[in-house]
Structures are given as structure tokens and as C-alpha cells.
Steps between C-alpha positions, in 0.01 A plus 500: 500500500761696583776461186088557242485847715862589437451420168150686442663831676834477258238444196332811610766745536644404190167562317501874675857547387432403129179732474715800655798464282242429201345852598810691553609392156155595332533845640857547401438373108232826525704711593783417265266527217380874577815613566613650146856360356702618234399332260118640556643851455541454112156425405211722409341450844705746680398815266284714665107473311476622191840574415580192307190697262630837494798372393375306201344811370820770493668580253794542653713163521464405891773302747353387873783400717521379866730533771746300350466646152347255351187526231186457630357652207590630141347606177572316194602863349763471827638178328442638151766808610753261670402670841436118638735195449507183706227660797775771575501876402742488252584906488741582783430882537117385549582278741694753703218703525253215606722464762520827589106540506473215666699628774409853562121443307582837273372500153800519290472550087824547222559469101715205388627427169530162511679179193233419293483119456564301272681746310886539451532823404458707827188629432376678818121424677415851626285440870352690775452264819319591806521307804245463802434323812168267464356413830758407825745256297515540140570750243357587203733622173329657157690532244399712187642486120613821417754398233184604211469869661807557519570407128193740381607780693852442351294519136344832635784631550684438191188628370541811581811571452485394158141714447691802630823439305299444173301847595767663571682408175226714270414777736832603490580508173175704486607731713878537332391537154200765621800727634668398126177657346556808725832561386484444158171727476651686203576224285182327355696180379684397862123615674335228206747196587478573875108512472518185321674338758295630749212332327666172523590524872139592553393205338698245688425682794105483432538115416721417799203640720236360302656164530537485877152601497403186290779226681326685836133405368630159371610451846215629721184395289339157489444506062261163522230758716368610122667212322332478179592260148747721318548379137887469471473689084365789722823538698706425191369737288538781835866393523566556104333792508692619787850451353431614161670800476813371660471148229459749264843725539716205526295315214431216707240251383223404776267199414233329685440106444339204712188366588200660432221615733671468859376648820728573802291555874610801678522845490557677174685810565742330661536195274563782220756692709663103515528463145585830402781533719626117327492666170600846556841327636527275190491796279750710730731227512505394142684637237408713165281255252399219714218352605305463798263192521152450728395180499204337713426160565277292765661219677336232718623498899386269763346828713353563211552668144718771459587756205880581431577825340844498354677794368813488301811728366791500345723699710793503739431199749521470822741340697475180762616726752227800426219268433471416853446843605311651191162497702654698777353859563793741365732264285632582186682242334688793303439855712649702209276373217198548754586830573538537089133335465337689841464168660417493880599157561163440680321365179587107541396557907158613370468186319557298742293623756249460234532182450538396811208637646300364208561151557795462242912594436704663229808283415780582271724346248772658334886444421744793422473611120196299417205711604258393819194356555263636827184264512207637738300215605124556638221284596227514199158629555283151552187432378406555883578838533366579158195419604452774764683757286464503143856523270534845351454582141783629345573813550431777200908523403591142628648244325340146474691166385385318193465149582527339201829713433612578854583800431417866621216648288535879521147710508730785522704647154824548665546169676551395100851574590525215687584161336442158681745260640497181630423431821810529715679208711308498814691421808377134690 
């Protein structure tokens, strides 16, 4: 009786023993699981509500880090700039000062110009970070792309140097030969020839202006608000017309050829301005007894069908070199024959913005000696649009295309000066 109570007691306390330690351990696994480890502090979980939103919606590329400067959080425009590699801030200077915030909880913003990836030619990645503390342990970095600001400010400024260098050029050789006048008032012949130039310096002056005004409108104005089908022997006959009296002193042939009866979509004044710019060039930069070609054709495009206007000379070339900066406002591929033919060197520039802002590009072919080839390419006016706005007629003076001949069919007696040609090579 005595050994089964021993044993019975022994049983007993064991039994207590087991549920304690069984208890002690439950409350300890609790405790270890709310307590939060380092591992916890890289997840999602530990930004404060809403953040993880805000964040997805900047613009700005955005870097979360901890204590410990790791990522809790970055835009994919923060991997995109190189800002994030690995889960560490890769950009020491903006690491510094997420310590620094981190420490003293100031606000803290700078400009960086930073390797651009990927590229091994030292380009430079223009940013402005700003740095903040976000809640008790992390800190917040924005980081904002300023390398396409800075570039268009650098344009503006080159802009206007270049607008008051070309101004300047004219006004004072206004001003010099109106003092020439003044001195020479008693003999009729010097106060003719300095009149004479004063008429021409007036006249580049007056088309210098009246170009920025038109690159400026280009610029500013959306053309497809009163888009409307243009027919493309409209704006050919406009650009002739516009160059005849130049074609005609240096005998140069123009001829129109191509496809008959095609419609451009867009705005016609400044489609026009386009063209005529393309052939008032060709016939400035072609030599005595040449010819200047307009052809037209349509071509078919996956986006959809587009019309390519190509306009050919016969003159001096251009270079490799200048072809890749033709289009830029202010470049003259030769500055004394431009000053010899009152060129501004903002013609191409107009046609570009044009084009661009049309839907389409101008692209160029030429070699050195052999003449060049500027091709305007524009969506064509669909049966769509055509619908809603009716093609014009042609216009009393305009110049239609034969189809059977392709050729231009005058309506006006002095466009019988102008023979046909072939339709020029047309760039791919």
C-alpha cells in the first residue's frame, strides 16, 4: 500500500511539472513571434498605411530605407536610374544624407550629376534628390530626373544667343550704311547703291522675324485642332509659285510629277510653309540651269498609310558631317552662301517641327556634288476623316496632277514654263 502511494504521488508531480513547463514554453513561442526581427523589417508590413500607395503614384523615382540602410521600398523608375542595386542604395552622396536625416531628422535636398548606365561614354544623369525622415525609423529619398530640363534650357539658351547674334548682324549694317546715306547726300549714285543695300538688309531682317514668328507658332500650336484633308497638288503648286522668281533668274527648271489626287491630314498653312521652305532651299542651293524635282507618292505603313513628298536638286551636297545637324535651328551648312541667298538657317527647323507635330519626319539624302533629296513624309487624309470634312476643291490658280500622265496640269499660263520630270528617288 505503501510503495502504490509513493508511486501515485511521484506520478502526480510529474504530471504538474510537464503541464508547467508545457505552459511556460507556449507563452515564450508568443512572445518570440511578436517580437519583430530583422528580417521582418524588410517587408512591406513595416511602412506606415498608405505609403506603400503614395509611393506607387509619384513621379519621382522613390528609395525607403531602414535603420540599417537597407530597401524596404523602391520604384521601378529607382531601378530604371541605377539608384537601387542588390537591396542597397547604390549612390554614396545619397546615402550620406540618409544618414544624416536619419540622425538629426532634418530634411536635406541637393543636385547630382550622376554616370548614366549602360553607357561608356560619360554621359552625365542630371538629379535633384531630397531626403526625409518617414515615421520614427525609416527614411524616405525622392529622386527627380532633371537631366531633360536641363538640356532644354541649355537649347534656350543657345537660342538666344543665336536669335540676338543673327539680329544683330542686319540691324547693324542698317544702321552703318544709313550714316553712309548721310554722308554721301550729294552724290546720287553712292546714296542709290547704299539704298539698295539697305533694301536687302531690310529684307533679311523682315524674314528673320517673320520666321521666328512661324518656328514660334510651329512650336506652341496644336495644327491637328483644325486639321483638315489638304490635297498635296495644292501645296505643290503654292511652293512653285513661291520660288518662281528666284527659278526664274538662275534659269532653273521646277517640275511637279507623282501620283495623282493625294490628300495629306493636317493643317494647311503650315504644311505649305513645310514644303515651301524644301523647295525654296533646292533652288538656293542649286546652280544656274538645273532642275528642281517634286514628286509625290503614297506608301503603305503598318500605322497606317502615309504620303511622301520628295523634293530634289542638283546642287552642292551636303556632307555626312552637316547632315546630322541640318534640322538644327540656326545651321548653315555654308554661312557665306546663306548670307549671299538671305538664308536664316531656321527653314529646315520649321520643317521639322512640322512634321513632327503632324504625325510624320523629313529625312534627307544627299552626297557631296550630286544634288540632295529632302522627303517630307505625312499621314494621308483617310477615308475616315474625309467623311466629317469634305477634301477641298482645287483652288482657282492650283495645280492638279493628271493621272493618266502623272504629271502637273497647269490652269495657270505661266506654270507652262515648267516641264515635268520623273518622279525623284524617294528615300526608304
Amino acid at each position: 500500500m505503501d510503495v502504490n502511494a509513493a508511486v501515485a504521488a511521484a506520478a502526480a508531480i510529474a504530471g504538474v511539472l510537464t503541464g508547467v513547463i508545457a505552459m511556460l514554453a507556449f507563452r515564450f513561442s508568443e512572445r518570440e513571434q511578436k517580437r519583430p526581427t530583422r528580417s521582418s523589417l524588410h517587408t512591406d508590413a513595416v511602412l506606415p498605411p498608405g505609403v506603400d500607395t503614395v509611393l506607387s503614384v509619384l513621379r519621382s523615382s522613390a528609395v525607403v530605407l531602414d535603420e540599417a540602410d537597407a530597401v524596404v521600398k523602391a520604384s521601378s523608375a529607382a531601378y530604371a536610374l541605377g539608384l537601387v542595386r542588390g537591396g542597397k542604395l547604390a549612390v554614396e552622396p545619397m546615402l550620406q544624407m540618409a544618414r544624416d536625416t536619419r540622425r538629426d531628422g532634418e530634411i536635406r535636398q541637393v543636385e547630382l550629376d550622376l554616370p548614366r548606365r549602360g553607357t561608356g561614354r560619360g554621359e552625365a544623369l542630371a538629379v535633384s534628390a531630397r531626403v526625409a525622415p518617414l515615421g520614427s525609423r525609416l527614411v524616405l529619398l525622392l529622386v527627380e530626373d532633371l537631366t531633360e530640363a536641363r538640356r532644354i534650357e541649355a537649347v534656350r539658351r543657345d537660342f538666344v544667343a543665336n536669335v540676338s547674334h543673327e539680329l544683330k548682324t542686319p540691324v547693324g549694317a542698317l544702321s552703318l550704311l544709313s550714316e553712309a546715306v548721310m554722308d554721301a547726300s550729294d552724290e546720287p549714285e553712292a546714296v542709290q547703291r547704299f539704298a539698295g543695300r539697305m533694301q536687302i538688309e531690310a529684307t533679311r531682317l523682315t524674314s528673320l522675324v517673320q520666321e521666328l514668328i512661324d518656328l514660334s507658332r510651329v512650336q506652341n500650336d496644336d495644327p491637328l485642332e483644325d486639321a483638315e484633308p489638304v490635297r498635296v497638288a495644292e501645296l505643290v503648286a503654292e511652293a512653285i509659285d513661291r520660288c518662281r522668281h528666284q527659278a526664274g533668274a538662275k534659269q532653273i527648271t521646277m517640275a511637279a510629277g507623282g501620283t495623282a489626287d493625294l490628300r495629306v491630314w493636317g493643317n494647311r498653312g503650315q504644311l505649305a510653309a513645310a514644303l515651301g521652305n524644301l523647295v525654296e532651299n533646292a533652288v538656293n542651293y542649286s546652280p544656274a540651269r538645273t532642275r528642281v524635282g517634286i514628286a509625290a507618292r503614297s506608301v503603305n505603313a503598318p500605322g497606317g498609310d502615309h504620303i511622301e513628298i520628295a523634293v530634289t536638286d542638283q546642287g552642292i551636297g551636303i556632307s555626312d558631317k552637316d547632315k546630322e545637324r541640318i534640322f538644327e535651328r540656326f545651321y548653315r551648312v555654308d554661312p557665306a552662301r546663306s548670307r549671299a541667298t538671305g538664308g536664316t538657317g531656321l527653314g529646315l527647323a520649321i520643317v521639322k517641327h512640322v512634321a513632327a507635330s503632324h504625325g510624320g519626319e523629313v529625312t534627307v539624302w544627299s552626297a557631296e556634288g550630286q544634288g540632295s533629296t529632302f522627303t517630307l513624309r505625312l499621314p494621308e487624309a483617310g477615308a475616315a476623316r474625309g467623311a466629317h470634312q469634305p477634301a477641298r476643291e482645287t483652288r482657282a490658280g492650283g495645280a492638279g496632277l493628271d493621272e493618266e500622265a502623272g504629271r502637273s496640269t497647269p490652269q495657270s499660263p505661266e506654270s507652262n514654263a515648267y516641264e515635268t520630270l520623273p518622279a525623284p528617288e524617294v528615300l526608304p
